[in-house]
Structure formats: structure tokens, C-alpha cells
C-alpha positions as CSV (number, residue, x, y, z in Angstrom):
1,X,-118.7,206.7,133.9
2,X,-122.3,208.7,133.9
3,X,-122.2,211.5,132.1
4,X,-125.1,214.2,132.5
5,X,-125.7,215.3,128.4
6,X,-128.6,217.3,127.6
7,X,-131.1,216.3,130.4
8,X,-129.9,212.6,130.6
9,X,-127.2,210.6,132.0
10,X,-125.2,208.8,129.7
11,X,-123.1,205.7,130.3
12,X,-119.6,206.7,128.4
13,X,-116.4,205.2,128.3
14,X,-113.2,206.7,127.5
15,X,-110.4,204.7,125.7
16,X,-107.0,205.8,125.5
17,X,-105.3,209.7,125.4
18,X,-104.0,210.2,121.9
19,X,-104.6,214.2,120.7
20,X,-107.4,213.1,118.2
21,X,-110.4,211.9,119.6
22,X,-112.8,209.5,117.8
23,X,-116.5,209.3,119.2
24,X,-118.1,205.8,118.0
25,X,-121.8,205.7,117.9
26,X,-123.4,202.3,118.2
27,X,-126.4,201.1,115.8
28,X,-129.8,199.4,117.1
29,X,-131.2,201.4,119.3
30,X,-132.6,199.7,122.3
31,X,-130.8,197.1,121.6
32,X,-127.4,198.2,120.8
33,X,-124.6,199.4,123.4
34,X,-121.3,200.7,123.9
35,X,-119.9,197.6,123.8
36,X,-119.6,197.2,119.7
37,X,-117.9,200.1,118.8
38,X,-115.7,199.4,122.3
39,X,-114.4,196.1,120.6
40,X,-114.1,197.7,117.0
41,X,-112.8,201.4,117.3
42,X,-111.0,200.3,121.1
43,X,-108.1,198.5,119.1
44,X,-107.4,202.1,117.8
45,X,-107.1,203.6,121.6
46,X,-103.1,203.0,120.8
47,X,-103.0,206.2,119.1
48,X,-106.3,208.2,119.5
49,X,-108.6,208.7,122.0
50,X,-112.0,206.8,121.6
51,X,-115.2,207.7,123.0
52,X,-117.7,205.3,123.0
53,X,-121.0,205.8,125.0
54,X,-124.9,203.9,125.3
55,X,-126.9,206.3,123.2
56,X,-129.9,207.6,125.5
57,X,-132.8,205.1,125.6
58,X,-129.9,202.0,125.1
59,X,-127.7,200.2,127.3
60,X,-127.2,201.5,130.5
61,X,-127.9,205.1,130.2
62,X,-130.9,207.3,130.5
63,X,-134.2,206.1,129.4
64,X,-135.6,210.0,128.7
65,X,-136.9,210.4,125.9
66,X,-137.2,212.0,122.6
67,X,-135.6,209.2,120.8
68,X,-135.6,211.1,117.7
69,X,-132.1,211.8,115.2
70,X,-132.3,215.6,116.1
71,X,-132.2,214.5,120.1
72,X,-129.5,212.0,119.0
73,X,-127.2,214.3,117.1
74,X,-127.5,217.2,120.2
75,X,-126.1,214.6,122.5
76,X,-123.2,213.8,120.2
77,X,-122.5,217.5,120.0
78,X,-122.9,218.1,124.1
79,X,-120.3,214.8,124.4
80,X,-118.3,216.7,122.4
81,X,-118.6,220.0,124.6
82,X,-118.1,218.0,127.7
83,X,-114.7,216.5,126.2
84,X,-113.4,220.0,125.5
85,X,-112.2,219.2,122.0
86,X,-112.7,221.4,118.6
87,X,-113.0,218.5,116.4
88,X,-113.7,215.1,116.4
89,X,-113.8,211.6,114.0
90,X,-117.4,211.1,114.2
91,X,-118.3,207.5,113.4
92,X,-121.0,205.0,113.6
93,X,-122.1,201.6,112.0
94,X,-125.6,200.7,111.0
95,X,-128.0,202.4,112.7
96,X,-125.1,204.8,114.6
97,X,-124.0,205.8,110.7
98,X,-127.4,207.4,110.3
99,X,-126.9,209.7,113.3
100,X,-123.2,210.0,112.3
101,X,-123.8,211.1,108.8
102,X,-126.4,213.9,110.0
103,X,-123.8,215.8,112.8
104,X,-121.6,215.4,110.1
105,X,-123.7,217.1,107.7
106,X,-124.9,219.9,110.5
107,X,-122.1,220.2,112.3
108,X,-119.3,220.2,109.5
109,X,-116.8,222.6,111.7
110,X,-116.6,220.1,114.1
111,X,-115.7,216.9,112.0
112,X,-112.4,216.1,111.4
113,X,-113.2,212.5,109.4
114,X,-115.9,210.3,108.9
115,X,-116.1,206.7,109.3
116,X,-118.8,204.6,108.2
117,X,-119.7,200.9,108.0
118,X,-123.1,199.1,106.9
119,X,-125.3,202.4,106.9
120,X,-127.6,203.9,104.8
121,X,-129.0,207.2,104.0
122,X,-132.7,206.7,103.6
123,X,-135.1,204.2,104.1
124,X,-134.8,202.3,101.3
125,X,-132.6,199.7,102.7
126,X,-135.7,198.4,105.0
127,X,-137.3,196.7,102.1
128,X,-133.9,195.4,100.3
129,X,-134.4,194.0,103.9
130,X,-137.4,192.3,103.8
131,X,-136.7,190.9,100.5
132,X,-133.9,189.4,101.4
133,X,-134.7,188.1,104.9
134,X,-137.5,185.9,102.9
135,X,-134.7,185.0,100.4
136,X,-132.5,183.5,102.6
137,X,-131.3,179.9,102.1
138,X,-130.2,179.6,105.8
139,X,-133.1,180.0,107.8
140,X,-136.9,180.5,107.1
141,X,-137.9,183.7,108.9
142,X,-140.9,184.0,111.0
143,X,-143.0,186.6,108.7
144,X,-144.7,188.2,111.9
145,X,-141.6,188.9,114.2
146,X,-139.8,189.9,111.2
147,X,-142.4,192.5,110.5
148,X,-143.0,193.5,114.2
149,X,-139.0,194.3,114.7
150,X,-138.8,195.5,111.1
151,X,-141.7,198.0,111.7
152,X,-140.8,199.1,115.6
153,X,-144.3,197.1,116.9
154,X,-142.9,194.9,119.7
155,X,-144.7,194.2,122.7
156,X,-142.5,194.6,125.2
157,X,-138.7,193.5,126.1
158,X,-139.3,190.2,125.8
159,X,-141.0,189.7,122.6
160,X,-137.8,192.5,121.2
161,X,-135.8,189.6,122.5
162,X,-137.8,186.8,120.6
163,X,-137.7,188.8,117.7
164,X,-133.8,190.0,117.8
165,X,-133.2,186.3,118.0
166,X,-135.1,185.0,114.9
167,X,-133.4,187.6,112.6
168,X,-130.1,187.4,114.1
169,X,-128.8,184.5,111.8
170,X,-129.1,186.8,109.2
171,X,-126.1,189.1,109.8
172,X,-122.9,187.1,109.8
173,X,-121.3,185.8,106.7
174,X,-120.9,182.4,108.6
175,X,-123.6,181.2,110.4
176,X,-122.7,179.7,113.9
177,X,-126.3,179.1,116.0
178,X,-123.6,179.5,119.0
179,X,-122.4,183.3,118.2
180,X,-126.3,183.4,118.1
181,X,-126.9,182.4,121.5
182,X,-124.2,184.7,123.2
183,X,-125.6,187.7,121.3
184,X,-129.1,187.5,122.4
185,X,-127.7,186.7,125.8
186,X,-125.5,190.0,125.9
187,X,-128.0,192.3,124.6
188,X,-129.5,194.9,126.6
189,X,-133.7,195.2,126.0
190,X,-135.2,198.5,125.7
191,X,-138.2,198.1,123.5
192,X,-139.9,201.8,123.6
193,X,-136.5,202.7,122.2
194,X,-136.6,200.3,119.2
195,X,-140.7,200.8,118.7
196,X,-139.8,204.8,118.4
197,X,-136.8,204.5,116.0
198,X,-138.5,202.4,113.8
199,X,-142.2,203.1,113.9
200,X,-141.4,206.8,114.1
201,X,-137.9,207.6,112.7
202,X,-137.4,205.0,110.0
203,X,-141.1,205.8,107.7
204,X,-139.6,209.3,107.0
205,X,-135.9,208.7,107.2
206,X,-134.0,210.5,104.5
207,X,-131.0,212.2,104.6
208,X,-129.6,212.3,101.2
209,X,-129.9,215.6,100.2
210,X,-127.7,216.4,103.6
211,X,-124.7,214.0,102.3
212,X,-123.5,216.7,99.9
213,X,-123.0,219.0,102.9
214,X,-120.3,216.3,104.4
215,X,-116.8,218.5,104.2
216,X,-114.9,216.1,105.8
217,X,-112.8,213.0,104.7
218,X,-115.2,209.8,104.7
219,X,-114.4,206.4,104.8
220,X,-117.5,204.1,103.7
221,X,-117.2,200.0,104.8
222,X,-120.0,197.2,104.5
223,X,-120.0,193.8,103.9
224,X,-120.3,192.3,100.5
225,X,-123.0,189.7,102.1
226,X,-125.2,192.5,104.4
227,X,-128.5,191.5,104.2
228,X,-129.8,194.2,106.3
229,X,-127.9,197.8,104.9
230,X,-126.7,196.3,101.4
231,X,-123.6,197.3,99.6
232,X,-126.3,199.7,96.9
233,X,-126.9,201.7,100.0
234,X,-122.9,202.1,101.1
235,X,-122.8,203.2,97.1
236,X,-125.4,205.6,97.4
237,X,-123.5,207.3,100.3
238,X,-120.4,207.4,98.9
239,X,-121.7,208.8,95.5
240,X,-123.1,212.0,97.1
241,X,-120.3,212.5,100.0
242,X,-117.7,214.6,98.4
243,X,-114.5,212.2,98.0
244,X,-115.9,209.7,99.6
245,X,-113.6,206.2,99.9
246,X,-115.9,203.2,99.8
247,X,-114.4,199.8,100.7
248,X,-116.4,196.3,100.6
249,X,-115.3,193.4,102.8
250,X,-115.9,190.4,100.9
251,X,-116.1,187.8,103.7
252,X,-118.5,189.3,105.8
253,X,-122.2,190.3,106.2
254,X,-123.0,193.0,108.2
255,X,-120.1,192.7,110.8
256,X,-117.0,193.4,108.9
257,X,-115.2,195.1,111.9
258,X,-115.8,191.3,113.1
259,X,-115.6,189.5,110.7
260,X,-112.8,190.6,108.8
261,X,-111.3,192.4,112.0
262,X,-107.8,192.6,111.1
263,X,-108.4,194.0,107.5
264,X,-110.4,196.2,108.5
265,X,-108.9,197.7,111.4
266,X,-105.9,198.4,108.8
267,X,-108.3,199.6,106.3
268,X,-109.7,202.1,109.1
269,X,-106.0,203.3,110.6
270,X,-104.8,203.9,107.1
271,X,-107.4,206.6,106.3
272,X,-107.5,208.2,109.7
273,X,-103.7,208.3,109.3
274,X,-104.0,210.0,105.8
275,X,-106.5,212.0,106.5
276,X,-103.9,213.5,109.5
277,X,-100.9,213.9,106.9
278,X,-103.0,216.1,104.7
279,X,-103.1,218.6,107.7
């Protein structure tokens, strides 16, 4: 369904009617959808309600802008208005964890729990990225896309595709050329997205100071192979989020809700289940 949220119509999709809702925020923007954190936090719609949603400027919903974290974070807070609830399990992988970490940090009243997985809370884990895209032993990386995606500098949807495509064997613990294929072929292009959140949002991105501020329950996950948000950066997080849980997944890369699905699905329903016995 289309949702209007602050200006903008967003494509949301509601899974399952349990009394605590979970709102899942995807990572990539202008590149990322609904569709991840449908597949990952979906399996959960057994018991709570999951709200996933394309984040203005990606997938199917409205391409107005700002594209900025503060724009980001009011939407997630207007979702939550619109779905009548007090509180909710805010959560978000990679790119989604930074915008779930900050309405956790500024909206702590309305967080229930936190879930994390292959985030980072500054933007120190862009040249852990570099470094080890030119260290990889799988493939040899194309210097100038890498720097173009990298640096939000893409030339248009096409050339976002190009690029997306020559880092993309970088993310799975096992490489399959295949899985590749299908993922470039599934994506959804929005390059003025991308160029804003990376040319713009990523050179000043730095939220640590607001992890302290996190009230609620956090779960932290990553993949002991992510080449792109390292395990040091899931550390970092769960050092300055009060009681923060950190789990690694040591089979995977940057995809462990993939990759390791079952284990971590488990790993996810026993916190959210723990977190609901200590109220």
C-alpha cells in the first residue's frame, strides 16, 4: 500500500497482527527496498507485526527529496503515528542501522528494542572499506567504480548499476557469480538518492556520541567476514549502547540474516522474546 508520510508517499507493507510491532528499515539507499528486511524480519510476522516500507527516494516510493538522516528519522516517527502504536522495535541493517540507531537515540520513549545488523556509527567504516575491497583475494576491483559508488559520484542509474555490480561479490561469505546476477537484476536504481547519501550524508556521519542516549534493549549482529561494516564497527556500537548484546555470525559476510538465516532468526526471536519477559 502507499502511504502519505511527511509530504511523500511511501510504499509500506504490513506483515502479520501480533500486539508488538517491529518497523524494519532497509540499508542502501537508492538502491535498497523493502524487500530485504521483508525476507529477514517477515519470518517473525508469526508473532509480531512487521512493518517494512521503501524509504523515500528508494524502491517504489516517493522520489522527494531531502534525503538526509533528519528527513529519514521524521518519516520513521510519522510511520509510527500513522500505525497508532506507543512503541515500537525499531530496526535496520547496514545503511537502515544508521537511521535506526539515531530515532533510537532521539526518540527513546518510543523504542521498545533495538535490532541491529552490519551497521556502524560513524564513517570510519568507509575506509576499512576501501582497504579491504583492494585486499580481496576473490576479485580485483575496478578502482574508479569503487570510488564513484563509494563516494556517492555516479552518473546516472545505469552507471549505479555498473557500479553495484562490480562490488557486489564482495558481500557474501561464499561467492556464487549467479546470486550476483539475480541481485543486480532485482535492484531498484535511484542514483540522486545514493549520490546524496554518500557524497552528502556519509563525509560528516557521526553518531557516537548519540549511542549513549539508546535506553532500550539492543541486539547488535554482523558477519565475521563483512567487508563493508566490519565486526570493529558492530564493537564500537555495542561498547557505547548501554547493555548492548553483540552477536557475530561466523559464516557469513555482510548478509547474516541470509546467510546464516536460521541462526539468526533464533538469535533475533530470543532477544525480542526476553526483552518482552522483563516487562
Amino acid at each position: 500500500m502507499f502511504v502519505d508520510i511527511n509530504g511523500t508517499s511511501l510504499n509500506v507493507e504490513i506483515l502479520g497482527d501480533g500486539e508488538q510491532t517491529i518497523i524494519a528499515h532497509h540499508g542502501a539507499p537508492g538502491l535498497g527496498s523493502l524487500a530485504e528486511p521483508a525476507a529477514s524480519f517477515g519470518r517473525l510476522a508469526d508473532a509480531y507485526r512487521v512493518v517494512v516500507f521503501d524509504a523515500r527516494g528508494s524502491g517504489r516510493s516517493g522520489q522527494d527529496g531531502p534525503f538526509t538522516h533528519e528527513q529519514w528519522v521524521a518519516d520513521v516517527e510519522a510511520l509510527r503515528q500513522w500505525l497508532g502504536v506507543e512503541q515500537v522495535v525499531i530496526a535496520g541493517g547496514s545503511y537502515g542501522g544508521f537511521i535506526a540507531m539515531e530515532y533510537a537515540a532521539r526518540h527513546p520513549s518510543r523504542v521498545s528494542a533495538v535490532v541491529l545488523r552490519d551497521t556502524s556509527a560513524d564513517n570510519g567504516n568507509q575506509e576499512l572499506a576501501v582497504r579491504n575491497a583492494a585486499a580481496s583475494s576473490r576479485v580485483t576491483i575496478d578502482q574508479e567504480k569503487l570510488d564513484r559508488i563509494m563516494s556517492g559520484t555516479v552518473r546516472d542509474d545505469a552507471d549505479l548499476r555498473d557500479c553495484w555490480r562490480e562490488i557486489l561479490p564482495l558481500y557474501d561469505h561464499d561467492y556464487d557469480p549467479a546470486k550476483v546476477e539475480q541481485r543486480v537484476a532485482a535492484t531498484p536504481y535511484h542514483y540522486r538518492t545514493h549520490n546524496f547519501a554518500f557524497a552528502v550524508n556519509q563525509p560528516n556521519y557521526d553518531i557516537k556520541h548519540l549511542l549513549p542516549a539508546i535506553t532500550a534493549p539492543t541486539l547488535v549482529t554482523v558477519g565475521r567476514h563483512d567487508w563493508i561494516t566490519p565486526v570493529a564497527c558492530s564493537e564500537t556500537i555495542a561498547g557505547l549502547i548501554p547493555g548492548a548484546e553483540l552477536r557475530v555470525f561466523e559464516q557469513s559476510g555482510h548478509s547474516p540474516q541470509v546467510e546464516e538465516a536460521e541462526l539468526w532468526e533464533a538469535t533475533v526471536r530470543d532477544f525480542l522474546v526476553r526483552v518482552r519477559e522483563r516487562h
